[in-house]
C-alpha positions in Angstrom: -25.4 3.3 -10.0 -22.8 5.3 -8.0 -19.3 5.9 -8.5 -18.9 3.8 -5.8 -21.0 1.1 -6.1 -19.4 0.7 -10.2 -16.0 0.3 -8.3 -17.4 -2.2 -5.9 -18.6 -4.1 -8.9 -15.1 -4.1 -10.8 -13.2 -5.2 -8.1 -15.5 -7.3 -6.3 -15.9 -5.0 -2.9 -18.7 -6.5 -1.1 -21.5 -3.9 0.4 -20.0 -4.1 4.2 -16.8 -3.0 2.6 -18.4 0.0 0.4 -20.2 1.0 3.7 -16.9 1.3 5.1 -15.3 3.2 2.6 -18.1 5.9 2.4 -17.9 6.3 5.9 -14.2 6.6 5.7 -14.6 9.2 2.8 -17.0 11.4 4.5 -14.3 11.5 7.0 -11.7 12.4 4.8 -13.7 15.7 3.8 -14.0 17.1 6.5 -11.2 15.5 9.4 -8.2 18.3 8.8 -6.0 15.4 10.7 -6.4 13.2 7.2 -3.2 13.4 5.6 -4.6 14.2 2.1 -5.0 17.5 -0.3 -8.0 15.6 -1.8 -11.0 16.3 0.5 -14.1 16.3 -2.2 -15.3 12.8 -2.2 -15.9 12.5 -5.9 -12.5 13.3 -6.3 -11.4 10.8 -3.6 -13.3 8.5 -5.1 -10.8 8.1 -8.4 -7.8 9.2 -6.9 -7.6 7.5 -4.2 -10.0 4.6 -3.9 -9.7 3.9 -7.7 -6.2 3.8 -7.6 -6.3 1.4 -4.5 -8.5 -1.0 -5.5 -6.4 -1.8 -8.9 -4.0 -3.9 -6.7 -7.2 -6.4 -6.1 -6.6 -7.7 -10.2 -3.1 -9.2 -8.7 -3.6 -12.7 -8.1 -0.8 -12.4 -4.9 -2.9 -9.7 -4.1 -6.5 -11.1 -4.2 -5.0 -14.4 -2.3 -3.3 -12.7 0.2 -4.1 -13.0 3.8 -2.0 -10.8 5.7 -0.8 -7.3 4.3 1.2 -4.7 5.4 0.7 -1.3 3.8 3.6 0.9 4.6 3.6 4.8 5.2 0.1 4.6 5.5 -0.6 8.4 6.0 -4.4 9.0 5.3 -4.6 5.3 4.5 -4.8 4.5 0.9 -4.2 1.5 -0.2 -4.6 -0.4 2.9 -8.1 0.8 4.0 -9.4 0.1 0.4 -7.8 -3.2 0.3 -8.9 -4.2 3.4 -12.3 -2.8 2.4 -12.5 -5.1 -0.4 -10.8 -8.5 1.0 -12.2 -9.0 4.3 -10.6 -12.1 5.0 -7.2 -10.2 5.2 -5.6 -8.4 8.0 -4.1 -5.3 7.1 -1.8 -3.6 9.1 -1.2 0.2 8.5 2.1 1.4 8.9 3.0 4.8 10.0 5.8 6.5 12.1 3.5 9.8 12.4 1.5 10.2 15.4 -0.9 12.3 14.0 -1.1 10.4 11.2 -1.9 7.3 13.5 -4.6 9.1 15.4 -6.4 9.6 12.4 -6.0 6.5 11.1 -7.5 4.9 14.5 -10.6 7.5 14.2 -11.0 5.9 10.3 -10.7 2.6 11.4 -13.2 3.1 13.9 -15.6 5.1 11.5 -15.5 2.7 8.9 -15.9 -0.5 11.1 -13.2 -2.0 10.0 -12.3 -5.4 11.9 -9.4 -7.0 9.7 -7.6 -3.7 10.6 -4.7 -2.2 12.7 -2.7 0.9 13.2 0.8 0.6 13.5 2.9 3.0 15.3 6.2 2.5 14.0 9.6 3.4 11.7 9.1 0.7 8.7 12.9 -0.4 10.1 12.0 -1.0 13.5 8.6 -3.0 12.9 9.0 -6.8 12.7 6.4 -9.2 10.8 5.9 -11.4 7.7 3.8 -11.1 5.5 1.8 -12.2 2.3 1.8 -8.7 0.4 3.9 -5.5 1.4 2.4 -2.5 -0.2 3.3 1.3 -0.4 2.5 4.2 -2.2 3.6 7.6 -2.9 6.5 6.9 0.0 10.2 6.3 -2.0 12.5 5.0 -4.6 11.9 1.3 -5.4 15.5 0.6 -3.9 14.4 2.3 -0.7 11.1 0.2 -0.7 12.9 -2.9 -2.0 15.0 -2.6 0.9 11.9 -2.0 3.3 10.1 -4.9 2.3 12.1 -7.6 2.1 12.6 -8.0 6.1 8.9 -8.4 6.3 7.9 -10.4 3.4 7.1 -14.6 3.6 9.0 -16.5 2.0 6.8 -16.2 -1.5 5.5 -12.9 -0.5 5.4 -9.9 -2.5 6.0 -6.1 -2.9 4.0 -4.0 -4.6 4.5 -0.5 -5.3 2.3 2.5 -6.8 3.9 4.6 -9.2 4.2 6.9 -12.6 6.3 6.3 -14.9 9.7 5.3 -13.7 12.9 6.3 -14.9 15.1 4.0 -16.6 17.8 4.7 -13.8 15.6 3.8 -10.4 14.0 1.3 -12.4 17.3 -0.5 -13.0 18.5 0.4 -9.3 15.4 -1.0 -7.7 16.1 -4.4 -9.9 19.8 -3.9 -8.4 18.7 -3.7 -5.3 16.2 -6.7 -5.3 18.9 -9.1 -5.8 20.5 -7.4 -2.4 17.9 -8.5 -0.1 16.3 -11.4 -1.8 14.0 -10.4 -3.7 12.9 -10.5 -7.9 11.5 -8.3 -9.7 8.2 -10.3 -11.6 6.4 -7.7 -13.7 5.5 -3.8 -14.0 1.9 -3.5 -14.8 0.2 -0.2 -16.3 -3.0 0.4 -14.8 -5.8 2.9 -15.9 -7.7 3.3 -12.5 -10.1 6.1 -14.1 -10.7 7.4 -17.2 -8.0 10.3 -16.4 -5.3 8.8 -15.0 -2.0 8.2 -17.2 1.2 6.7 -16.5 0.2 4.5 -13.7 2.2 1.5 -12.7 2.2 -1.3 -9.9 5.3 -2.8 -9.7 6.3 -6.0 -8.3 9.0 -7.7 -6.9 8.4 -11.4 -5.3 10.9 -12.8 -2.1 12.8 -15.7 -3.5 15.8 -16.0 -1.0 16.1 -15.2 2.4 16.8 -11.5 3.6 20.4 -10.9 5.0 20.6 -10.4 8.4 22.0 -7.0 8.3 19.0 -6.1 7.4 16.9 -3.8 8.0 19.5 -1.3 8.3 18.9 1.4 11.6 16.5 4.1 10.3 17.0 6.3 7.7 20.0 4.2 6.0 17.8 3.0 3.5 17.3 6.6 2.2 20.4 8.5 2.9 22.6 5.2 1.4 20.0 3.4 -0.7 21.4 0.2 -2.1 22.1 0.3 -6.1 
């Protein structure tokens, strides 16, 4: 069994979605356009598939229909998610035109048809949706604060990170309240055997989003909310 194939197992990615995901890897390794460092597919495999894919366990996740996966860059986690839960559309987020020219060639390579590109500041996009997702793009005030406007009532965020210092931890729980959000749980996750000190945290909408938000772009980072 591949490496690929055992992840499609544990998560439950069914073959037209592994096709996808090959495809999209083989792209990866040799597109310079694909905003990674990681171009060996082995490699790709854990770090970024891997590490996607163990957002699938979250029941909001699993059951969610639409999902917006912000700062998209080379794609991870929305093409793996959208890989392995075909019945959701996932939109891919990204203010980077090259970015998004990539992303449309991925899309197109991997066959993906629950799938957009997005060409757009996270501030000036408007939606709402089942599951926000991001990873690798800020503080968990900044994201709290990028979510909230485009989260269902019910939705949630969920965030990839390390481990998270006491201070942004307690900030991003600060900033929650701010724009209607809670934070539910932070949940350590061991996508391959060498991975340490990964966490998915999230925060679920439970109040509407004030209508100053979002704030014009680049607030959210010069003035994050504490």
């Amino acid at each position: 069994m591949t490496r690929l194939e055992e992840l499609g197992r544990r998560f439950g990615v069914p073959p037209a979605g592994l096709a996808s995901l090959a495809a999209v890897l083989e792209l990866q390794a040799v597109d310079p356009a694909a905003s990674t460092t990681i171009r060996d597919v082995d490699a790709a495999l854990d770090r970024h598939v891997a590490d996607s894919l163990v957002a699938v366990d979250l029941p909001a996740v699993r059951a969610a229909r639409t999902i917006a996966d912000l700062g998209a860059g080379a794609g991870w986690p929305g093409l793996a998610l959208a890989a392995a839960l075909p019945d959701a559309r996932v939109s891919l987020v990204e203010s980077a035109a090259r970015h998004c020219r990539y992303l449309a060639r991925a899309v197109e390579v991997g066959g993906f048809e629950n799938v957009e590109v997005v060409h757009a500041r996270v501030e000036e996009w408007a939606a709402s949706v089942d599951v926000v997702t991001a990873r690798a793009l800020a503080s968990l005030p900044v994201l709290c604060e990028y979510a909230a406007p485009l989260l269902a009532d019910g939705g949630v965020l969920v965030a990839w990170k390390g481990t998270v210092p006491a201070e942004e931890a307690a900030s991003g729980a600060a900033a929650a309240v701010v724009v209607g959000l809670e934070p539910v749980e932070v949940v350590h996750v061991q996508p391959f055997p060498a991975a340490e000190g990964r966490t998915l945290h999230v925060f679920r909408k439970i109040a509407p989003t004030p209508d100053r938000f979002p704030r014009r772009p680049g607030m959210a980072v010069k003035r994050p909310l504490a």
